[in-house]
N, C-alpha and C positions, 0 to 999 in steps of 0.2 A: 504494500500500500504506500502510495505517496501521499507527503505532505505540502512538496512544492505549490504555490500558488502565482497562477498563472493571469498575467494582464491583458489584453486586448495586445497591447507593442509588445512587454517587455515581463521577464520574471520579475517577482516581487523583492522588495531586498531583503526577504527573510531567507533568501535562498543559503543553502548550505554547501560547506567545502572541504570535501572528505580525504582524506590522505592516508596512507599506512608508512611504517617504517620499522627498524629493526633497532634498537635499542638497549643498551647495559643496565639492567637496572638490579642491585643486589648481588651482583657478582653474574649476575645470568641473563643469557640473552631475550629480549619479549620481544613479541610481534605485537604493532601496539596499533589500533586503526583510532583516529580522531577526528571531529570536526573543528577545523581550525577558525569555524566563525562563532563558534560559542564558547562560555568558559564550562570546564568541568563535564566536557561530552567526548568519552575518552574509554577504550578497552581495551585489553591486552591480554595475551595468553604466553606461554612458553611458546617459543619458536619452536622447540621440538614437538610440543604438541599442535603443531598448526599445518594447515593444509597449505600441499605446495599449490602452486597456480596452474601446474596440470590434473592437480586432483581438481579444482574447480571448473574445469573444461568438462 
């Protein structure tokens, strides 16, 4: 389900902007997905426990 909200022109600017990365945090590596246009909208797993991007094909 989307939440985006859609104008006549233009998206709304509540639009959102998702990113992943791989990150140290506590001696171990996470795979951490966030939205970098809100605060505190943020999750992460072990890397080892994460799926590669051909298991998501």
């Amino acid at each position: 389900m989307s939440t985006d909200v859609w104008s006549v022109d233009e998206r709304s600017v509540d639009e959102r902007e998702v990113v992943s990365t791989v990150d140290d945090a506590d001696g171990a590596a996470q795979f951490v997905v966030a939205d970098i246009a809100r605060d505190e909208a943020w999750v992460s797993i072990e890397e080892t426990d994460a799926c590669s991007l051909d298991e998501w094909r």
